[in-house]
C-alpha positions in Angstrom: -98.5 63.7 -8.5 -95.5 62.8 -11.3 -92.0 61.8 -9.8 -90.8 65.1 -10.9 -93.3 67.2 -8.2 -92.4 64.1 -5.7 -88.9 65.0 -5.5 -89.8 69.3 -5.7 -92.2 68.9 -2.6 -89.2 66.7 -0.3 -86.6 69.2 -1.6 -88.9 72.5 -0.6 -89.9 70.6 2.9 -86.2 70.0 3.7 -85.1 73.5 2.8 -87.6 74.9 5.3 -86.4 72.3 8.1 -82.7 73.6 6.9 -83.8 77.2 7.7 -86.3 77.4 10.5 -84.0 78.5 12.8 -86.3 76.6 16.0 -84.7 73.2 14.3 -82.2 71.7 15.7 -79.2 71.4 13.8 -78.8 67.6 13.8 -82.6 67.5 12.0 -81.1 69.8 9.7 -78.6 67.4 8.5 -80.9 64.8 8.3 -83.8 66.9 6.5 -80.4 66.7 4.1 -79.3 63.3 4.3 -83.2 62.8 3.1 -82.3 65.1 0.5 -79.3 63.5 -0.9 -81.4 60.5 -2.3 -83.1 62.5 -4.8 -82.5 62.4 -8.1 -82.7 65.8 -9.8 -82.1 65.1 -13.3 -82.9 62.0 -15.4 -80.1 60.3 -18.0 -82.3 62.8 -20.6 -80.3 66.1 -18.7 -78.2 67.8 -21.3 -75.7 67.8 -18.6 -72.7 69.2 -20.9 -74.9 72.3 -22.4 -77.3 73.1 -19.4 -77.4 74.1 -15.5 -80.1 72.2 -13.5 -81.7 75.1 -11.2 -83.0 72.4 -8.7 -79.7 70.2 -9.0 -77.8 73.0 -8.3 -80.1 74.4 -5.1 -79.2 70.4 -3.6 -75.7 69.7 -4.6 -74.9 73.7 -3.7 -77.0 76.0 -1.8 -78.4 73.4 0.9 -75.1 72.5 1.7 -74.2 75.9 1.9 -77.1 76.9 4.1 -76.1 74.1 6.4 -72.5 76.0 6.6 -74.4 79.0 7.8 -75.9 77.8 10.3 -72.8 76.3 12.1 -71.6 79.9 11.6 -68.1 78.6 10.3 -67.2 77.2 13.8 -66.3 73.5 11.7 -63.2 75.7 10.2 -61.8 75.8 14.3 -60.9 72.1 14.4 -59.2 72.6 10.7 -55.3 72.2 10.8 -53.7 73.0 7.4 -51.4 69.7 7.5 -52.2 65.6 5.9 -55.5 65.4 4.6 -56.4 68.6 4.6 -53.3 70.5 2.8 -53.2 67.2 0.0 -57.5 68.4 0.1 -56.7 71.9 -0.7 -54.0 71.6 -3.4 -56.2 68.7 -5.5 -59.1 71.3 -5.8 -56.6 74.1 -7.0 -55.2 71.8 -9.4 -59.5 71.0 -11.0 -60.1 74.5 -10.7 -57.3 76.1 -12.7 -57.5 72.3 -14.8 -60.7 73.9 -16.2 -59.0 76.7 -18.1 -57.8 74.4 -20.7 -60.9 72.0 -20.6 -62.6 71.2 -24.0 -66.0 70.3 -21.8 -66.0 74.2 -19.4 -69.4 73.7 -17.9 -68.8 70.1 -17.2 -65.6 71.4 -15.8 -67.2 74.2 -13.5 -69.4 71.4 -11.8 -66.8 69.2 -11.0 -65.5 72.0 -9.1 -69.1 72.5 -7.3 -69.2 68.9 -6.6 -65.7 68.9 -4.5 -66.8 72.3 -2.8 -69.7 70.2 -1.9 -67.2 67.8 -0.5 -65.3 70.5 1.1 -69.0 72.3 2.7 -70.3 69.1 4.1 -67.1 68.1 6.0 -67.0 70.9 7.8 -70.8 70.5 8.9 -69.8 67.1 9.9 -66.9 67.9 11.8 -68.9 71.1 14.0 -71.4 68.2 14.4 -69.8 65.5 15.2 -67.7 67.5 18.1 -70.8 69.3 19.6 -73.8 66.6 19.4 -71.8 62.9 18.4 -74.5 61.2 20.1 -77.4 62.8 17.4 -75.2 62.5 14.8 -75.5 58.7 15.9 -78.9 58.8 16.4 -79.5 60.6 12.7 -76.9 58.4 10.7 -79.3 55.4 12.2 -82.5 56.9 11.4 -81.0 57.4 7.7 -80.1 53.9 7.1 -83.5 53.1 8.1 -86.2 55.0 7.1 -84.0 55.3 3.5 -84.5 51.2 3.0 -88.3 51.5 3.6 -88.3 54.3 1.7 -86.3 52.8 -1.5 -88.9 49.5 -1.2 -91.9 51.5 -0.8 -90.8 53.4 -4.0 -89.8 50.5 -5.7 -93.5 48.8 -5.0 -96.0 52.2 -5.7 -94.0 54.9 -7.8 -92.8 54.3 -11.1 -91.3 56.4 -13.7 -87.4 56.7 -12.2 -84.3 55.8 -14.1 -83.8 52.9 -11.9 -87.5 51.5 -11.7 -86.0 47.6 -12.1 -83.6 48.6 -9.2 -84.5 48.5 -5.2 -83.2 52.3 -4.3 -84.0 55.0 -3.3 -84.4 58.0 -6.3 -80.7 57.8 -6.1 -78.6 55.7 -8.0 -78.1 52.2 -7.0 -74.6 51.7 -6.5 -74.4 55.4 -4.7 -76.9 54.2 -1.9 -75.6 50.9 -1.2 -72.2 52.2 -0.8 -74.4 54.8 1.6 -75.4 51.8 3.7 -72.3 50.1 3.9 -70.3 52.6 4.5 -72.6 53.6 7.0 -72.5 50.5 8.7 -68.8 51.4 9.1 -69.6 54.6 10.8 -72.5 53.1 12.7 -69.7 51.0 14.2 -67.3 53.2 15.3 -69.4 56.5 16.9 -71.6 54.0 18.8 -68.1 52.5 20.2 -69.5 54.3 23.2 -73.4 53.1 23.1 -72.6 49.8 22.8 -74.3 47.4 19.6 -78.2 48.6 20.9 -77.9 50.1 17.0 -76.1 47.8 15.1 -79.0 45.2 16.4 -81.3 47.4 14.2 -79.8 48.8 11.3 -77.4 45.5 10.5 -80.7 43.6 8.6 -81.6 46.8 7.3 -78.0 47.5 5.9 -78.0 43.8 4.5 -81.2 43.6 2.7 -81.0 47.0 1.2 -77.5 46.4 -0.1 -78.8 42.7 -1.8 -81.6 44.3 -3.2 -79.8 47.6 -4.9 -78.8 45.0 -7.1 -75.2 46.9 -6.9 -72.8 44.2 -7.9 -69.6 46.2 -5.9 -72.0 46.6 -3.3 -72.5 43.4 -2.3 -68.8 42.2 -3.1 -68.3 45.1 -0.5 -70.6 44.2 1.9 -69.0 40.6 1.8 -65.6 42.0 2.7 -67.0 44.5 4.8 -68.7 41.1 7.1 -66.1 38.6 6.9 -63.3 41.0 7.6 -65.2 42.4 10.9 -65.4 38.8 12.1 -62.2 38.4 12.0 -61.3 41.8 13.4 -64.0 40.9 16.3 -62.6 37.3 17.2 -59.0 38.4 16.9 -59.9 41.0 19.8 -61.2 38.1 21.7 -65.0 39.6 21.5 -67.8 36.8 22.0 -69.6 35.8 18.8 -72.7 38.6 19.5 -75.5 39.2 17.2 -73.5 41.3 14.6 -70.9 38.6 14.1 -73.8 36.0 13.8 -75.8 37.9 11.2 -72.2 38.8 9.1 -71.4 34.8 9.5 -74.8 34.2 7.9 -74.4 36.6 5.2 -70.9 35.1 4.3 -72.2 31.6 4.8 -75.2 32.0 2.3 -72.4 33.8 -0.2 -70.5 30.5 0.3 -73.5 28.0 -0.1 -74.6 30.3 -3.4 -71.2 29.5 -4.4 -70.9 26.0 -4.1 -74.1 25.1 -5.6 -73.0 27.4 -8.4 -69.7 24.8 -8.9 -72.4 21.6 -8.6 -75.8 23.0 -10.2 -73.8 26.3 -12.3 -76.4 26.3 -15.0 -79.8 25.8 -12.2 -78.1 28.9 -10.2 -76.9 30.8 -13.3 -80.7 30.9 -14.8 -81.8 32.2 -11.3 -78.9 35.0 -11.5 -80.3 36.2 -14.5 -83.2 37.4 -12.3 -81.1 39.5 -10.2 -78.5 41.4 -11.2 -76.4 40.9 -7.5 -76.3 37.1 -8.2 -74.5 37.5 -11.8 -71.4 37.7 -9.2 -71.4 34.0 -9.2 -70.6 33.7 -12.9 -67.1 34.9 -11.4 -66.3 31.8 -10.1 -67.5 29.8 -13.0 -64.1 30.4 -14.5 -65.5 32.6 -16.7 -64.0 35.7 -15.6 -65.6 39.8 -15.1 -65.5 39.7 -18.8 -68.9 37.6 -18.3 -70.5 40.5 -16.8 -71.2 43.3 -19.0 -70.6 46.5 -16.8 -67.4 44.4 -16.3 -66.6 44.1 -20.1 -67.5 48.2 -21.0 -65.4 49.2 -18.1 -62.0 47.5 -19.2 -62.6 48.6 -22.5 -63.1 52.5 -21.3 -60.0 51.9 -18.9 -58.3 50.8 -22.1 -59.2 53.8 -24.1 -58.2 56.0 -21.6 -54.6 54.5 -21.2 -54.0 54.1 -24.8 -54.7 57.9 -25.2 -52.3 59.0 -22.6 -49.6 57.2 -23.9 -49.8 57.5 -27.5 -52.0 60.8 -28.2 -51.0 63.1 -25.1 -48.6 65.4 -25.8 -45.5 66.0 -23.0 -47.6 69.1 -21.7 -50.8 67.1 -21.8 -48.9 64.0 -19.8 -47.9 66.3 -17.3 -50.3 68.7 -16.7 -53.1 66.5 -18.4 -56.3 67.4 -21.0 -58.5 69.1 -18.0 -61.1 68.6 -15.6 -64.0 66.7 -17.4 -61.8 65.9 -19.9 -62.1 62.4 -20.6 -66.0 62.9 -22.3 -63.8 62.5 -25.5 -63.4 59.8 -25.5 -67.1 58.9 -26.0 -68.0 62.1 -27.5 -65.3 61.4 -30.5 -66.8 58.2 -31.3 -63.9 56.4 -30.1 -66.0 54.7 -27.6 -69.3 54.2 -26.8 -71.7 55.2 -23.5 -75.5 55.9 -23.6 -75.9 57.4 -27.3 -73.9 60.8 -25.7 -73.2 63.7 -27.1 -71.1 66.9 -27.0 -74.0 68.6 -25.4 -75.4 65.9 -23.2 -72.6 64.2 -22.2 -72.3 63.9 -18.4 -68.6 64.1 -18.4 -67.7 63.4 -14.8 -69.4 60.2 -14.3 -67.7 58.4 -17.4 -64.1 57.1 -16.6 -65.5 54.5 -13.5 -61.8 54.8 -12.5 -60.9 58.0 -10.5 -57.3 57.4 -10.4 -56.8 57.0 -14.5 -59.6 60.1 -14.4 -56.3 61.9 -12.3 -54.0 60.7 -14.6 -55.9 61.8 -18.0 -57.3 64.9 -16.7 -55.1 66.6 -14.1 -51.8 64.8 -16.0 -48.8 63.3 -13.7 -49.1 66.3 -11.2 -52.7 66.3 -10.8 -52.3 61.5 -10.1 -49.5 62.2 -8.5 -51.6 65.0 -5.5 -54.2 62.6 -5.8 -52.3 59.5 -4.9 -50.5 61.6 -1.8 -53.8 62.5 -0.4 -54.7 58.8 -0.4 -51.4 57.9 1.0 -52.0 60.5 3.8 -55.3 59.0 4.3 -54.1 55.3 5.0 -51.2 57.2 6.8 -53.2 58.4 9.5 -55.1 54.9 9.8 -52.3 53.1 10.3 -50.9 55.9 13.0 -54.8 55.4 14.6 -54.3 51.8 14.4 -51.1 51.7 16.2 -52.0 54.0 18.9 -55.2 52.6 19.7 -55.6 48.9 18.3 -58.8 48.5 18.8 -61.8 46.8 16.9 -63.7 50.1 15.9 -60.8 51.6 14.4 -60.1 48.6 12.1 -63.8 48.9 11.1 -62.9 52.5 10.1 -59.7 51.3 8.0 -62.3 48.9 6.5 -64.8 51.3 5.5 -62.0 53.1 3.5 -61.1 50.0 2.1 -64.4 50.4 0.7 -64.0 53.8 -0.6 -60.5 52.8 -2.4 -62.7 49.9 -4.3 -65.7 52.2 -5.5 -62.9 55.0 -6.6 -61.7 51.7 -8.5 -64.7 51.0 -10.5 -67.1 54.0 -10.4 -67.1 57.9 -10.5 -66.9 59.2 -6.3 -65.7 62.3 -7.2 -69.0 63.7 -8.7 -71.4 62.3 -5.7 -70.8 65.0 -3.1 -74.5 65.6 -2.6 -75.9 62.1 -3.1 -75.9 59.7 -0.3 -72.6 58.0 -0.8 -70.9 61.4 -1.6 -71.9 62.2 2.2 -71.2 58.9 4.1 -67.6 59.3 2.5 -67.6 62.9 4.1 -68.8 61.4 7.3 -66.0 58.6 7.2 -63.4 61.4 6.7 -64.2 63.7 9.0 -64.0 60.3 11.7 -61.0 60.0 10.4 -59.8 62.9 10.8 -61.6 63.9 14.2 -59.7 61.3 16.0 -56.1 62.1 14.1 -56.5 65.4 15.2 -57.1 64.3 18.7 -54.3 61.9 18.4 -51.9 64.5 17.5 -53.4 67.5 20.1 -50.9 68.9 22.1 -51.1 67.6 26.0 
């Protein structure tokens, strides 16, 4: 059986866990959390020209059927204010962006993706208020049987996009943003269970992150250890097994480190052999520009600022080129990414910068809606912090610390329906569970 008929067979299982109505709903969400690390369509996809039938059945109609089957009720905990109303107004603004869009089709998707965003939230939050203790229990199982899964893969099928990466059929960087930010979530809905979880998933968490071979996933999982140590000794916690294993992780980062400043061409040779480890060049004095990801991402930042300021007109400044825009940048010639073309050019997963996406695409409005909903996100973490001050709620603040760092350097936005697209929806709608909850009415 080809990797093609692999992923066919999990997708058709998971759809008939989705809608045998005997399942519970919290194995429904996991049938799709098991869905979410497929990958539907290769680099080959003439994304730009053509409609994946079996992309679109994952990214749309299972989350959809998931909708169904909490009948709506997630809309009942919805309060049109924050998030929420910042939320609504930044998909307007894509959606009517699209009108004036060179790249239409590209357009349409990224408006599919953020209804994706929009659908699973909303399962989320029904779950999370009527069964927190499966959603728990399934978030777990995820982390776990997904790392198994990614090194099984790695070891016996071959044929996938990422064969020299550890992962899961999904891309790298998405699942070990996945595990990390699940980590975060881990954390904070088993605030209640005590750490019987984190005893399990932590090595599971830290070996699949290392061995993604994501270089901002392990620069997140760094911060994500040392800053929890430091949230757990300031609360006057005892050193437990979590705080241990983060200290170890942070104290081989810091051994790596040093030899690299005593030994930097012995440990430079062995970074070559994974791609985590070409981190250390950083400290070589040599700068990201050492890393090559590192150099074609300032030079497509670069291209995208030097066209808004000097080839935008005022209408294209303010209300910007439109959704998907950006793909002309490589499409033109100007810049280079992957031998792409007008018709295969996967235009939302180009920029690796979603705040200079805002400001090309959706113009000064469209940055300026999409800064506010950030601001109202670190808003109500800091009115969470205040009112509560404990050590699972700085966890959370840390796991969107995380999020602000991938929008930084990669393309969130168009994830919805792989794993990272849906640990982000998980984070939010913690987030937002306990706002709401915050600001009920006695």
């Amino acid at each position: 059986m080809n990797l093609y008929w692999i992923n066919i067979v999990i997708l058709i299982a998971a759809t008939v866990i989705i809608l045998l109505p005997i399942t519970k709903l919290r194995w429904a969400v996991f049938a799709f959390l098991v869905v979410a690390q497929l990958e539907m369509s290769g680099r080959d996809f003439a994304s730009a020209s053509m409609v994946g039938p079996e992309n679109t059945w994952k990214s749309i109609v299972l989350p959809t059927l998931l909708l169904l089957r909490t009948r709506f009720w997630g809309l009942k905990y919805v309060q049109f204010n924050g998030i929420i109303k910042y939320w609504v107004l930044f998909v307007v603004l894509v959606a009517v962006s699209v009108l004036w869009s060179p790249f239409k089709l590209s357009g349409l998707k990224q408006v599919g993706y953020l209804y994706t965003y929009s659908v699973t939230f909303l399962v989320f939050l029904y779950v999370w208020n009527h069964d927190s203790k499966g959603l728990l229990k399934i978030v777990v199982y995820s982390c776990i049987v997904s790392v198994i899964w990614a090194i099984i893969k790695t070891l016996l099928v071959h044929g996938s996009i990422f064969d020299t990466r550890v992962t899961t059929f999904a891309n790298p960087q998405s699942f070990a943003l996945f595990l990390v930010l699940n980590l975060s979530a881990i954390i904070f809905m088993g605030r209640r269970e005590g750490v019987k979880y984190l005893k399990i998933v932590i090595p599971f968490v830290f070996f699949g992150v290392i061995l993604t071979g994501s270089r901002t996933g392990f620069v997140s999982l760094i911060i994500f250890s040392m800053a929890s140590i430091v949230f757990w000794v300031y609360e006057g916690k005892k050193i437990g097994r979590f705080a241990m294993l983060s200290f170890l992780m942070g104290g081989l980062v810091s051994v790596l480190i040093f030899l690299n400043s005593v030994f930097g061409y012995t440990i430079n040779d062995i970074a070559k052999r994974h791609r985590v480890l070409t981190i250390l060049q950083l400290v070589d004095n040599k700068g990201i520009d050492q890393i090559s990801t590192g150099v074609w991402r300032l030079g497509m930042y670069d291209h995208i600022v030097q066209r808004f300021l000097y080839k935008h007109s005022l209408r294209e400044k303010i209300f910007g080129k439109g959704t998907s825009s950006v793909a002309e940048i490589i499409v033109s010639g100007e810049y280079w990414y992957r031998d792409y073309t007008k018709n295969n050019v996967d235009a939302n997963r180009l920029a690796h910068n979603e705040f200079l996406r805002a400001l090309y695409e959706w113009g000064l409005i469209g940055f300026l809606v999409f800064l506010s909903l950030w601001v109202s996100v670190f808003g109500a973490l800091r009115k969470n912090i205040k009112k509560y001050k404990t050590y699972e709620y700085r966890v959370l603040v840390l796991g969107f610390v995380i999020v602000l760092l991938f929008m930084s350097v990669e393309n969130v936005l168009a994830v919805s329906a792989s794993p990272a697209g849906l640990a982000i929806s998980l984070l939010v709608v913690l987030l937002y569970h306990s706002n709401r909850s915050l600001n009920a009415k006695p």
